[in-house]
N, C-alpha and C positions, 0 to 999 in steps of 0.2 A: 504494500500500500504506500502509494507517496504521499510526504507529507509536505503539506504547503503552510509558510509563515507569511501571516498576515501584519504590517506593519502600522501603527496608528501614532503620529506624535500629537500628544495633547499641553495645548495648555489653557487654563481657564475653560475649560469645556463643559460645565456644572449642565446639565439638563441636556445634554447630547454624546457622551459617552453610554447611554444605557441604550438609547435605539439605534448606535453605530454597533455596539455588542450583537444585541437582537438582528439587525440587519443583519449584521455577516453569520449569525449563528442557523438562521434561516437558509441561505445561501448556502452554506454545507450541508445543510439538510437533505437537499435536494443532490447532494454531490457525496453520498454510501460512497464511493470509493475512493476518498481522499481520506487522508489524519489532516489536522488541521491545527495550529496554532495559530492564536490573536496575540499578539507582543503589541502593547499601549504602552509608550513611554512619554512620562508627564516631566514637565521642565520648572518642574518646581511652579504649581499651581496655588495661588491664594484664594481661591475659593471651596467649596466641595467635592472639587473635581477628586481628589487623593481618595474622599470618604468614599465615596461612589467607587470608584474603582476597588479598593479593597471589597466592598461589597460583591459585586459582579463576580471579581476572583472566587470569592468564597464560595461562591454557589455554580461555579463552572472552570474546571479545573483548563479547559482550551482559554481563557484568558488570565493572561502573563502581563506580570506589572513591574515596569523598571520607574521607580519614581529617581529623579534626581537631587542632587544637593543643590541645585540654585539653578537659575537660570542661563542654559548657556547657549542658547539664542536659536534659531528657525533651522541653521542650517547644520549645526553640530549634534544635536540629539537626534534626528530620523537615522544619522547616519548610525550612529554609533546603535542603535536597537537594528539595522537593514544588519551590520556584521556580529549581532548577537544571534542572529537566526541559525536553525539549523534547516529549514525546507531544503527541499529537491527545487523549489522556486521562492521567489517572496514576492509577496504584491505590496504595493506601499497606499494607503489608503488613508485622508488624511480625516482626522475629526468631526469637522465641521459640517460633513455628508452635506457637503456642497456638489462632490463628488459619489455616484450614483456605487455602493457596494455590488449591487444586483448585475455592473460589469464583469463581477470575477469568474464569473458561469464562462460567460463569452473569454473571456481572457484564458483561463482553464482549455478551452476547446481551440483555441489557435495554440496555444504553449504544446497540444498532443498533438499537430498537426506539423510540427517541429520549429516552432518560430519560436528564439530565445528569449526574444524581447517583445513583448504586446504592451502598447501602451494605447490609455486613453489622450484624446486632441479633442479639446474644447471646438465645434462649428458653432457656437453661439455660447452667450452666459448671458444672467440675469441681473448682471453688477450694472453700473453706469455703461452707458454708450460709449463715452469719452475716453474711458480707464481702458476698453476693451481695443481701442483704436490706439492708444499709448503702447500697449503691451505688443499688440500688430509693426507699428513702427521699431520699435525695440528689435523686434525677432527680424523685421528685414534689416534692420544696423548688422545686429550680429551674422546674420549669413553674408554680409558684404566685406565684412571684416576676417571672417574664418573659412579656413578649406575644408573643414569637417560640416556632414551635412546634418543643421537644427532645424528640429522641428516647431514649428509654431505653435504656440497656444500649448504646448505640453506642460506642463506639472511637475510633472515625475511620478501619477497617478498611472499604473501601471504591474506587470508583470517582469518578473526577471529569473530567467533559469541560472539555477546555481555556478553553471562554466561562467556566465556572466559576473557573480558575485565575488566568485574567484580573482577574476582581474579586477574589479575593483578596490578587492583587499590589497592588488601589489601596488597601488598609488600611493598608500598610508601618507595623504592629506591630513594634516590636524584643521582644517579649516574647509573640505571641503566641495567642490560643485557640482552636485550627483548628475544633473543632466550633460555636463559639458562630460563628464566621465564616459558615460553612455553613448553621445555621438564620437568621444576618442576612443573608444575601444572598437564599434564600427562593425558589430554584429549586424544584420538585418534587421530591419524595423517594421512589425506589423502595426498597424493602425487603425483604433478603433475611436469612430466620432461618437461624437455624445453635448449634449445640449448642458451647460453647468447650472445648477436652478443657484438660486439666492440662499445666504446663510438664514437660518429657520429661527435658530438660539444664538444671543452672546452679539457680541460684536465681533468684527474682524480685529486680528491682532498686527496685521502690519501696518504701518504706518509709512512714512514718504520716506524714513533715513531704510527702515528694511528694505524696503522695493527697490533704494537706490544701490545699497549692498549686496541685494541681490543683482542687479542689472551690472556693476560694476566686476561682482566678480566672475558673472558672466563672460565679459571682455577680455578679462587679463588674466582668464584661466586658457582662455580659446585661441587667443591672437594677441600677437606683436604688432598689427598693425599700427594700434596709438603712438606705439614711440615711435615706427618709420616717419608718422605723419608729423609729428615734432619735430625732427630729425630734418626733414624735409623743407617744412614752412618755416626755421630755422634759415634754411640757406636762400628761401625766394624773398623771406623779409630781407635779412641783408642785402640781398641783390637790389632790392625796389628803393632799399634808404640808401643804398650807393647811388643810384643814377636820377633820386629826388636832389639829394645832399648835391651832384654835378649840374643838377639845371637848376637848382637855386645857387650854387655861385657861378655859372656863366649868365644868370640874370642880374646877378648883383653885378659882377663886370662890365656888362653891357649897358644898363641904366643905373648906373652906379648912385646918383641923386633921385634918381626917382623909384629905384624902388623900395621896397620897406617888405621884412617878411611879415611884422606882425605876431602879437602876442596869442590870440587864437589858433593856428594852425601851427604852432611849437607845443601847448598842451592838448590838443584833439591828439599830436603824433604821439606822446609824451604817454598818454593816458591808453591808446590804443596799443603801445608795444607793450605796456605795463601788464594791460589784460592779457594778451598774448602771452607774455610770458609767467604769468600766474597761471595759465591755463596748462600749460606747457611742464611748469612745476608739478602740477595734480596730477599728470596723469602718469608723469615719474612716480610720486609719492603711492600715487595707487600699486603700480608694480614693488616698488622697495616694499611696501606695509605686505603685499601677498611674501615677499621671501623675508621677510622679519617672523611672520606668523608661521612659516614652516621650518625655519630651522630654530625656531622656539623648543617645537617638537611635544608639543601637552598633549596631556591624552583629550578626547571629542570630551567628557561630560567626566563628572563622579557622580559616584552612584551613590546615593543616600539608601534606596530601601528594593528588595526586591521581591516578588509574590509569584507563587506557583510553580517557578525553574527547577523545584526540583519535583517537580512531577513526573 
């Protein structure tokens, strides 16, 4: 019998950890020939979310609870519960069952059909218009920027057979980027759409700095391009203030009395190279902060408490 780990990172979840339980617990229901584990790892939750879960455990020995010692942030606990699995596959499935469980049937049925990777791709969601068209742009930046081929609208809500998990254990990132992982590893990708409905409980937990730490380390896990383009605009700036710098003193030569540069167009340049090179700074800083963060070398989380493992 194979057995499949089901993956759930929670935080704050009070009143949607029980019908994400029930959800997937239904789903195997219907799937006699799987074992099954649910591993739910909370990141240090301030609500009920820890009591709820000990509960659930107690009464259903397929969910598995890693509570953390603190919060260590969106991207470092899913990972660190994905290589605490033991499945023949794991599907990652996140909380907020924004994301439909009743996919893992379908997921289950391409994974035997030999596809390593099955993932869910958002063709619509129920969030803002505008958010939806942001994260669209995003996703054609990064495929313009990298030779490895992203998917749009993916998650990381999905399937993944164990050869797969294998290679992702030989990156040993303390920091991170599961999807960029997935298109550099460069198994075949099955694809399954699906509509994302709107969060039901709670609010959403990311806010503008996650999204952007998210989208950032997108970039500088996938491509070098940022620094070429630095690198580059570097030499055409210099190029463009050399041959401004030569026609403003063959204009001073020529109307020596009559011309005048003027205190406006010394600060518009003044202020314009400054941004440029602030910007230029950032996206150095970005890269040095990624190789600061992995030859740190910490482990993904600590673990405060854990339930059911040794079942």
């Amino acid at each position: 019998m194979k057995k499949i780990s089901v993956i759930s990172p929670a935080y704050n979840e009070s009143g949607n950890v029980q019908p994400l339980v029930e959800r997937v617990r239904a789903v195997f229901a219907g799937l006699p020939q799987y074992e099954y584990e649910h591993i739910i790892i909370d990141n240090a939750s301030t609500d009920t979310t820890v009591d709820e879960l000990r509960a659930l455990a107690a009464e259903d020995p397929h969910v598995k609870v890693i509570v953390n010692a603190r919060n260590f942030g969106h991207i470092r606990s899913p990972h660190h519960a994905l290589l605490e699995a033991d499945g023949d596959a794991m599907i990652v499935l996140l909380s907020d069952l924004q994301d439909p469980p009743e996919l893992i049937a379908e997921f289950l049925h391409e994974w035997e059909l030999g596809w390593k990777v099955v993932v869910g791709v958002k063709t619509s969601s129920e969030e803002s218009g505008l958010m939806f068209h942001i994260r669209t742009a995003y996703y054609k930046l990064v495929e313009r920027l990298t030779s490895v081929k992203v998917l749009r609208h993916y998650t990381g809500f999905g399937l993944y057979d164990r050869q797969v998990m294998e290679e992702v254990r030989r990156f040993g990132d303390p920091y991170p980027y599961f999807r960029g992982m997935i298109a550099e590893i460069g198994f075949p990708i099955k694809q399954i759409a699906y509509g994302q409905r709107r969060r039901e409980r709670g609010i959403t937990k990311n806010n503008f700095y996650t999204l952007y730490d998210m989208a950032m380390l997108g970039i500088t896990n996938l491509s070098k391009v940022p620094l070429r383009v630095v690198t580059f605009g570097g030499f055409v700036f210099a190029f463009l203030s050399l041959i401004a710098g030569l026609l403003y003193l063959a204009a001073k030569l020529l109307f020596w009395n009559q011309f005048v540069l003027g205190l406006a167009p010394t600060m518009i340049g003044l202020f314009f190279l400054g941004s440029v090179q602030l910007i230029a700074i950032g996206i150095i800083g970005e890269y040095i902060g990624s190789i600061h963060t992995i030859v740190q070398n910490r482990p993904l989380v600590t673990e405060k408490e854990r339930i059911n493992f040794d079942q």
